[in-house]
C-alpha positions in Angstrom: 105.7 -98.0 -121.6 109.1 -98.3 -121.7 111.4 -95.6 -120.1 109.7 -92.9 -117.8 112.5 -89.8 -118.2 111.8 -85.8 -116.7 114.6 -84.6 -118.9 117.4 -85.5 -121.1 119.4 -88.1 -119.5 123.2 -88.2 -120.3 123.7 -91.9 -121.8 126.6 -92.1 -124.1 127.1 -94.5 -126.9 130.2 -96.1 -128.6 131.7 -95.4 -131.9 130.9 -98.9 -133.3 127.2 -98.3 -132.1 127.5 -95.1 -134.2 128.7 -96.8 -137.1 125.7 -99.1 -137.0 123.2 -96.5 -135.9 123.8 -94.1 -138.1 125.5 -96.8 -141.7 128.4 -95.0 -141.6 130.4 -96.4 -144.3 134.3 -96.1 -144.2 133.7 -92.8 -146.8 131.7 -91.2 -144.2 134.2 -92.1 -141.4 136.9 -89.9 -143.5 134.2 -86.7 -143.9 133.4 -83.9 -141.9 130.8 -84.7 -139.2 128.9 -82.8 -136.6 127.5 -85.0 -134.1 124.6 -83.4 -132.5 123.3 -84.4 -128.7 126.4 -86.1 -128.3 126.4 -86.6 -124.4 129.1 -88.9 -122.7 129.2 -90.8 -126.1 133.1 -92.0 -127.1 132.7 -91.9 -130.7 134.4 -88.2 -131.0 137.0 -89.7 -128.1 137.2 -93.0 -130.1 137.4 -91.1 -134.1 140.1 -88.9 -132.4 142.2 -92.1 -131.4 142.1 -92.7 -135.4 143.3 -89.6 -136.3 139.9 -88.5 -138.0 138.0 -85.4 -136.4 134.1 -84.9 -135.4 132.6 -81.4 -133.3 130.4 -82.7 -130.8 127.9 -80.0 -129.1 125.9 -80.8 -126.3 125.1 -78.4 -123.3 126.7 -80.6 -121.1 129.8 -79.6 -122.5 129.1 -76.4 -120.1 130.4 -78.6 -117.2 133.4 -80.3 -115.9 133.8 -84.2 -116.9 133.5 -84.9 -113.5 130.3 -82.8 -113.3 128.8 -84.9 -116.3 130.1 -88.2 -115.0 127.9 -87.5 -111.6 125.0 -86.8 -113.7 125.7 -90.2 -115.6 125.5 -91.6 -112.2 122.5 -90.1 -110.9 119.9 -91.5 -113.2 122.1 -95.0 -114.6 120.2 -97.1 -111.7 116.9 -95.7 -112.1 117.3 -96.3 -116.2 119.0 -99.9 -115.9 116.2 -100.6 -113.7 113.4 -99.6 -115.9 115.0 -101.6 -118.7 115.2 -104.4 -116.5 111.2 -104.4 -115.8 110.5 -104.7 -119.2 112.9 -107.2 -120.9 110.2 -107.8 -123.5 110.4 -104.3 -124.9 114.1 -104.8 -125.9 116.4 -106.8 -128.2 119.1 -108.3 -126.8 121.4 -108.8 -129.6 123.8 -106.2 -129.3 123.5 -105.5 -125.7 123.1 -109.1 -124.3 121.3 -108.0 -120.5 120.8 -105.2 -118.7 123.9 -105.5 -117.1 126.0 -105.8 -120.2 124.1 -102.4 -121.0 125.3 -101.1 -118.4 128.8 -101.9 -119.3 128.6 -100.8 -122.6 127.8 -97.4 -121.1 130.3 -97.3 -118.7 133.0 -98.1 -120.9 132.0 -95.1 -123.5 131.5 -92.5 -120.7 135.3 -93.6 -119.3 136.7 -93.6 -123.0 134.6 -90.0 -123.0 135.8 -88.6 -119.9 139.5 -89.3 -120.3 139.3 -88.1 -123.8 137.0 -84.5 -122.4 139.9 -81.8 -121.5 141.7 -82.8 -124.5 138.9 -83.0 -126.9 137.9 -79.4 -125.3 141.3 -77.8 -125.8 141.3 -78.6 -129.7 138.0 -77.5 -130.4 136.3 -80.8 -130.7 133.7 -80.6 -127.9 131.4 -77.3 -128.2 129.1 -76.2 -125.4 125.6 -75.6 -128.0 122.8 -76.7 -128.6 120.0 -76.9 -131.2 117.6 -75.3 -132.7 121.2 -73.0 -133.4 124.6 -73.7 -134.2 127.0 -71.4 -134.3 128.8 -72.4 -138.0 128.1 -71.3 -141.4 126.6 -72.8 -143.8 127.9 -76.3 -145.2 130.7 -76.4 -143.0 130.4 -80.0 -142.5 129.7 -82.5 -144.7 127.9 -84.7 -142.1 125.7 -84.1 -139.2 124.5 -86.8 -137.4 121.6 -86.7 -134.3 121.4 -89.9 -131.8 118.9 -90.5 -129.1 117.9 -86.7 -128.8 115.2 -85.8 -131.7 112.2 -87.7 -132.3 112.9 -89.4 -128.7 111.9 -87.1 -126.9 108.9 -86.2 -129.0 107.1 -85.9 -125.4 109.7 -83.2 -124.1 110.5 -81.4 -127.7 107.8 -79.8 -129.8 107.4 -80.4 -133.8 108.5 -76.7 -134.1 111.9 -77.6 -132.1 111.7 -80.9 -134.0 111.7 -79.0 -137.6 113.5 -75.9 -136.4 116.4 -77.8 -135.6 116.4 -80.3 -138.5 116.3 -77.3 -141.0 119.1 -76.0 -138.8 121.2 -79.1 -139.4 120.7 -78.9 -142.6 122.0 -75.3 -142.9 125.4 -76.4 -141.8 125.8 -80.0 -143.3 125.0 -81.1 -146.7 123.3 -84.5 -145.0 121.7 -85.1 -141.7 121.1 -88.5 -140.4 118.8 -89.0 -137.0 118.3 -92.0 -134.8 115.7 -93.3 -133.7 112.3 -93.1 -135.2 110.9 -94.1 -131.9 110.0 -92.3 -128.8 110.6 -93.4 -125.3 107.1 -95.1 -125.2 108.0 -97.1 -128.0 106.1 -95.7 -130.8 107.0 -94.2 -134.4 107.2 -90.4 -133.2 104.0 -88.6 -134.3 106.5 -85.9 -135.9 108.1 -88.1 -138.5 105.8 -88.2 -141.0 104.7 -84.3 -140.6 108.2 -83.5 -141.1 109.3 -85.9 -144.1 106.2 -84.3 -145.7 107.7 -80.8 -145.0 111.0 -81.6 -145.7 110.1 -83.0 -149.5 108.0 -80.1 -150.3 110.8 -77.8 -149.4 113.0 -79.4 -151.9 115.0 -82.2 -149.6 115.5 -85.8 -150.2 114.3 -87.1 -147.1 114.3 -91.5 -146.6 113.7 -93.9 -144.1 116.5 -96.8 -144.1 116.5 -100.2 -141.9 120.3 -100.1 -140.1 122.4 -102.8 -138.2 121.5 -101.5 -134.7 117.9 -102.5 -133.1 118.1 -102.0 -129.4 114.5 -100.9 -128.6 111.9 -103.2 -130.6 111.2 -102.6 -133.7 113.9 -99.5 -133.8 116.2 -100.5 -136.0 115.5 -96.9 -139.0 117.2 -94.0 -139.3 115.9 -90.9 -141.1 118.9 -89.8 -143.7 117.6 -86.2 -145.7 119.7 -85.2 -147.9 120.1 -82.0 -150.2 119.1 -81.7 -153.9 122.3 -82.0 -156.0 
């Protein structure tokens, strides 16, 4: 087991959690980054506050904050409940309890929300989603995937999978994804498939261990970078 989802579910995540998700170093925090999937996350809200700019695209961004905070609220319960009936599947080092989960997400969708009409009006949050987005090529020096692709490996097809890698690729000169797993806890059954495809098309694709392990034994992120 461990989490039973129909869709997508919108479950933001902090910018510290990206930092540690995704080893961004203070270097990448200065470069241009695409955050892909981004949800109710507070990391673009958060990197704004700083006075350093990521694009988030999600289709949620199609909606009203209030819109997305309901949906946040529809399935939270249901999730923190699941998580709750299997404490063993987890590590609580980061989040310390269910409840302290639930915090965690609480706090980024409020940081997310009051940051939304802003973050709209300059261009920062863009209604998109993968396998296509709408920039030319190496417009960004960064693009970065959380909680979205390989995840949902039951949902999301190795086609969708590679299509939208390849597409990320297009417009950023590295792509970093996390996690490996899916939501049954398992290494996704597209991983290796798609390293292999990635390094005969000319990529430099790695797996690398990162300070962030909330579901056991998910504590990789896959970063593919381009030839020089």
């Amino acid at each position: 087991m461990v989490l039973k989802l129909q869709e997508v579910v919108p479950f933001g995540r902090s910018m510290d959690e990206y930092r540690r998700m995704f080893a961004l170093s203070e270097e990448d925090l200065q470069a241009n980054i695409i955050s892909v999937a981004d949800g109710p996350a507070s990391f673009n809200a958060e990197m704004a506050s700083l006075g350093r700019t990521v694009v988030s695209v999600d289709p949620l961004y199609r909606f009203r904050p209030e819109e997305i905070e309901a949906r946040f609220y529809a399935v939270v319960d249901d999730i923190i409940a699941q998580v709750r009936a299997t404490l063993d599947d987890w590590t609580w080092t980061y989040h310390k309890s269910p409840e302290h989960l639930r915090e965690n997400r609480e706090t980024a969708l409020r940081r997310f929300v009051a940051d939304y009409d802003k973050g709209m009006s300059e261009g920062r949050y863009v209604a998109g989603e993968l396998p296509e987005l709408d920039y030319g090529d190496d417009r960004f020096h960064l693009a970065a995937c959380s909680h979205f692709l390989f995840l949902y490996s039951d949902h999301l097809t190795y086609e969708f999978h590679r299509a939208s890698v390849l597409e990320m690729l297009r417009v950023a000169r590295e792509v970093r994804i996390f996690p490996l797993l899916t939501l049954m806890q398992d290494v996704s059954p597209y991983l290796q498939p798609l390293v292999s495809e990635l390094e005969k098309q000319g990529y430099i694709p790695s797996i690398e261990k990162i300070d962030y392990e909330f579901q056991r034994g998910g504590n990789e992120m896959l970063r593919i970078q381009k030839p020089a």
